[in-house]
N, C-alpha and C positions, 0 to 999 in steps of 0.2 A: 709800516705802510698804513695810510690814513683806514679806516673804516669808513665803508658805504653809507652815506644815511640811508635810515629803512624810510621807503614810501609810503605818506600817511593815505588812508583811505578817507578820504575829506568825503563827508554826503554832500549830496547837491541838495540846494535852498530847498526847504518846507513847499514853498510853493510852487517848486518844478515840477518835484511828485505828486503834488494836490493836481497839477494840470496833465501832466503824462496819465492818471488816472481816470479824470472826466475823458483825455483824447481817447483813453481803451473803450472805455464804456460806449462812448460818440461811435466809435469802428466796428467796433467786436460785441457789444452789450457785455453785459453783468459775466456771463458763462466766459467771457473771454478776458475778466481780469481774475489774476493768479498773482501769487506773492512772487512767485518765480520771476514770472514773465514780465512783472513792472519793474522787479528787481532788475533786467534785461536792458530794459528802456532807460531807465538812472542809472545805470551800470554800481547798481549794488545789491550786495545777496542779500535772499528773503529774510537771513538771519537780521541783517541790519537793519532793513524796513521794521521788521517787530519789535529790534530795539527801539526806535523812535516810538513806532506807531502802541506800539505792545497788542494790537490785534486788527483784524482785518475789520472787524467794526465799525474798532476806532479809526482806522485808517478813510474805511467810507464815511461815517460821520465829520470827519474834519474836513472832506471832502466837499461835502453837502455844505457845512459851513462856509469854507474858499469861495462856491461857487454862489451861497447864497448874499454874500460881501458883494461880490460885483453887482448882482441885480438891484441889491436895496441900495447901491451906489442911484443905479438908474432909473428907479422907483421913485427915489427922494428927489433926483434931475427935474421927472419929470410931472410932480404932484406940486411940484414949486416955480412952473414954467409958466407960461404964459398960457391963454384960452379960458374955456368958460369950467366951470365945475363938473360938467357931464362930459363937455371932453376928454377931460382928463382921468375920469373915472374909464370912457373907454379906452385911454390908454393905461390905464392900471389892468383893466382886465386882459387887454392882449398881451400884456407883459407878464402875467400869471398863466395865463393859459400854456399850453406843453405848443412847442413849434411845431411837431407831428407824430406820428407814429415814431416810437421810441428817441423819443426827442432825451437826451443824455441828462438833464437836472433832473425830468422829472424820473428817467427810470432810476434814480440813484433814490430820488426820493423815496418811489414806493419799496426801494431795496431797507432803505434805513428804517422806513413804517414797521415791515414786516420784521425785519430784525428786533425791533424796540419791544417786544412783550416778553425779553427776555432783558432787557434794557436796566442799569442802574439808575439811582435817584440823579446823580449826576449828567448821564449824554438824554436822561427824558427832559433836565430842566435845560440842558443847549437846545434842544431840539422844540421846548416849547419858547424859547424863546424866538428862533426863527418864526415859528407861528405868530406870536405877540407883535412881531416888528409889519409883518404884512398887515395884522388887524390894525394896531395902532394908527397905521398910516389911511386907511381904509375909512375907519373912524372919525379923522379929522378932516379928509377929504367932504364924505357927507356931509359933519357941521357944515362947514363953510358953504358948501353947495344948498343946503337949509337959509343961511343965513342972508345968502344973496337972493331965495327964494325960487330959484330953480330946482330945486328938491322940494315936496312938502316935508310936512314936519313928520319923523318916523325919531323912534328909540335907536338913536345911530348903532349902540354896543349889537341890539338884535339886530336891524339889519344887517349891520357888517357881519355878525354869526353866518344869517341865511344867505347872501353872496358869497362867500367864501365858501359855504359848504355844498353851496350848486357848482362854482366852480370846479372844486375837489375831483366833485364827482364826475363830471364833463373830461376835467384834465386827465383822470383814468383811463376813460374811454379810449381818448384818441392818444393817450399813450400807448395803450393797448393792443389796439385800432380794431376799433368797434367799429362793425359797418355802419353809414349813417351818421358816425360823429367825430365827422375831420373838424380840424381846426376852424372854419370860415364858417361851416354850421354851428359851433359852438358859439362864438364871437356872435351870431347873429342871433341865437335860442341868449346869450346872455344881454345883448341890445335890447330884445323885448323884454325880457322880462325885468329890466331896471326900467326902461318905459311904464312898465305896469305899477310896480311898485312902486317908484320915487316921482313920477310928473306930477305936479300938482294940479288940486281938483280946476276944471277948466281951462287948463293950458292945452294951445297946440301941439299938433305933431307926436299924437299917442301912438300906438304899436302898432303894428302889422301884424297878423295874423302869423306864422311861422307852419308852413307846408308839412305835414310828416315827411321822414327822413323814407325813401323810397327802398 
């Protein structure tokens, strides 16, 4: 009598689990993803997941990766689209900004942050490279926006440090959800203050004053 073939346990693609992950995180937050429970959703055991992943670190870090792919898809879309250099700068920032209160990239983010001071030389230099691709693009957005003369002239490496790291700090908030700093307040504390710093001397249409957050 023939013998049964035994049933292989095939895992499901890299990128189902990279996204069943972001969807827990998006439902449940951080406290509601478990090795078990994802293992649940891909219908495979946690043992399996750690052979791939070999830790829940790395599993959130590759995560963060997955999902930082798509945005620098849409980042680059849209720094190369049409419009003027300030347009496009504010759509670079609303693209960075957290969508709201526990908005799922960035809570993953600040999971992978707080993770990282225990971090090898290896997922700090992934993870500063995610950093580098946002600055880079940041960087040449400015020149150019310099160049056509709708920016003045500023040290683009520092400014793009100090937007970025206003940002940062705004996208904690209302990931957080600091009273005061939703997302449309932020986007507009960021409109003035690129106002302030990058119009050049004597150009129209400088800032508006920005009301305290009540």
């Amino acid at each position: 009598m023939p013998s049964t073939p035994r049933r292989r346990n095939i895992a499901p693609p890299r990128e189902d689990v990279l996204a069943a992950v972001m969807a827990t995180v998006a439902e449940r937050g951080l406290d509601g993803l478990t090795m078990a429970g994802l293992g649940r959703e891909v219908h495979m055991s946690s043992g399996h997941l750690l052979y791939y992943f070999r830790t829940k670190d790395e599993l959130l870090l590759q995560t963060l990766e997955w999902s930082e792919a798509r945005l620098g898809a849409g980042r680059r879309a849209l720094l190369a689209g049409p419009g003027t250099a300030r347009e496009r700068l504010d759509a670079y920032i609303s693209l960075y900004v957290p969508d709201g209160h526990r908005d799922p990239h960035w809570t993953l983010w600040l999971e992978v942050w707080n993770r990282s001071q225990g971090a090898d030389d290896d997922a700090r230099a992934r993870q500063a490279a995610i950093e580098d691709a946002w600055h880079r693009d940041l960087v040449e957005l400015l020149s150019e926006g310099i160049a056509r003369g709708e920016f003045r002239a500023v040290d683009t490496g520092r400014a793009a440090t100090r937007l970025r790291a206003l940002m940062d700090g705004f996208s904690v908030h209302v990931t957080v959800g600091i009273p005061g700093t939703g997302r449309d307040q932020v986007l507009e504390q960021m409109r003035v203050y690129a106002d302030e710093t990058l119009t050049p001397p004597g150009a129209s249409g400088g800032a508006a004053e920005v009301p305290p957050a009540s």
